[in-house]
N, C-alpha and C positions, 0 to 999 in steps of 0.2 A: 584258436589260431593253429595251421600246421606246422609241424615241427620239422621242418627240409631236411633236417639232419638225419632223420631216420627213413625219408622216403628215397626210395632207391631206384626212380626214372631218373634223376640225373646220373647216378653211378650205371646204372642198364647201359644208358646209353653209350658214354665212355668206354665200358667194357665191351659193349660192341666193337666201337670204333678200335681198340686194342687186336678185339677175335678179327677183324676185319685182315689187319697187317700179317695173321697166321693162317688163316685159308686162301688167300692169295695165292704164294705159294705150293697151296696143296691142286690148286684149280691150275693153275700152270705146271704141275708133273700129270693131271690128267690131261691136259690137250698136247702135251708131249708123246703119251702113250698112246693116244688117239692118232694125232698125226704121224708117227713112226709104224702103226700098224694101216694105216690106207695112204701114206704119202705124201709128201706135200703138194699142193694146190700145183693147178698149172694156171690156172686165170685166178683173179678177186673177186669174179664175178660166180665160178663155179670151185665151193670150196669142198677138199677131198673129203673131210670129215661129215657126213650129213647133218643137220643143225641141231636135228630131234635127238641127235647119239650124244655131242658136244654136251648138250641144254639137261639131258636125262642124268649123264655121268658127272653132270657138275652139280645137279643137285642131291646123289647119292653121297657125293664127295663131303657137300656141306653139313647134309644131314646124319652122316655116319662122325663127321669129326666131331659135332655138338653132341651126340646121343653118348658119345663113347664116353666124352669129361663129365658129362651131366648125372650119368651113372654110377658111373667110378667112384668121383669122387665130391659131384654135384657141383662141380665148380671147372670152366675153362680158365686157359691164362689169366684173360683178362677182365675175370670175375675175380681170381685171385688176389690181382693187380686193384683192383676195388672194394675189398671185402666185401664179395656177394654171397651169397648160397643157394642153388637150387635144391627146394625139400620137397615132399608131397604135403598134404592138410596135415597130416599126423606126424610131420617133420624127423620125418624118414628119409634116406636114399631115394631115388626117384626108380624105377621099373624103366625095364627098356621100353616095354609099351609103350608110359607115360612120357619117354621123350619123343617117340616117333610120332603121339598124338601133340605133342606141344609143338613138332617141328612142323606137323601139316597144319595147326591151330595159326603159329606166327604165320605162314604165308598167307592166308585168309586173312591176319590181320593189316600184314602188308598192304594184298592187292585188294583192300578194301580203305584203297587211300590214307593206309595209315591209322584207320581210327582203331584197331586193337590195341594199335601201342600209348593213341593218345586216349583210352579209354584208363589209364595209370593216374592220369592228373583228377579224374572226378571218381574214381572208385573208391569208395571210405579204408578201403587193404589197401592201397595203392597193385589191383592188380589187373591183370592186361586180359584182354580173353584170352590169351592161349595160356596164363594159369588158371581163369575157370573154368574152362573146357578140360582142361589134363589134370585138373584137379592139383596143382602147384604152387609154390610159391616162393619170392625169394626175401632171404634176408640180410641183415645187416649183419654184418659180424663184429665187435669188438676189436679195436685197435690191441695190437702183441704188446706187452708190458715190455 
């Protein structure tokens, strides 16, 4: 029988929805800086920012916020918020490398309908492809005494 309590797709997930409510935020001071540097719109139909600049800078946005806590300190807010850990196999700090291959790993597991992330529930580690492609993984932490 699996033990839910140490597998960590349902905390993952949570702590997404957490990191979610903090990039927010960072994605709207870049379409600020975006729009303050070409203008606001004069139509909805023709918008001042071009989509590919918006689309490019918002995923530098997201990928630099995740690489930067992942590295630091292997853990975002709301991995914090969930006792997660990002380690590498050798349960170490992770390599900036290793987070920019895990941040292009999750979008492949995204826009592959999702099945990277639900490849967590039949993996015997509980882990996603984008920790066995970045060579990753995360843990459960112990509740603070």
């Amino acid at each position: 029988m699996v033990d839910l309590s140490k597998r960590t797709s349902w905390r993952q997930l949570l702590a997404m929805v957490y990191d979610i409510f903090l990039v927010a935020p960072l994605l709207m001071a870049n379409a600020f800086v975006l729009v303050s540097m070409f203008g606001p719109t004069q139509s909805i139909s023709e918008p001042a920012v071009p989509d590919w600049l918006m689309q490019t800078t918002a995923l530098i946005v997201i990928t630099t916020f995740f690489v930067i806590f992942w590295h630091k300190s292997g853990q975002t807010l709301g991995m914090q918020a969930w006792r997660i850990k990002l380690v590498d196999d050798l349960d170490r700090p992770i390599s900036v490398k290793q987070g920019y291959i895990r941040s292009a790993a999750a979008c492949l597991s995204f826009v592959a309908f999702g099945m990277g992330y639900w490849w967590i529930l039949f993996h015997p580690k509980s882990r996603s492809w984008h920790d066995i492609i970045s060579k990753t993984h995360l843990e459960v932490l112990p509740k603070k005494a």
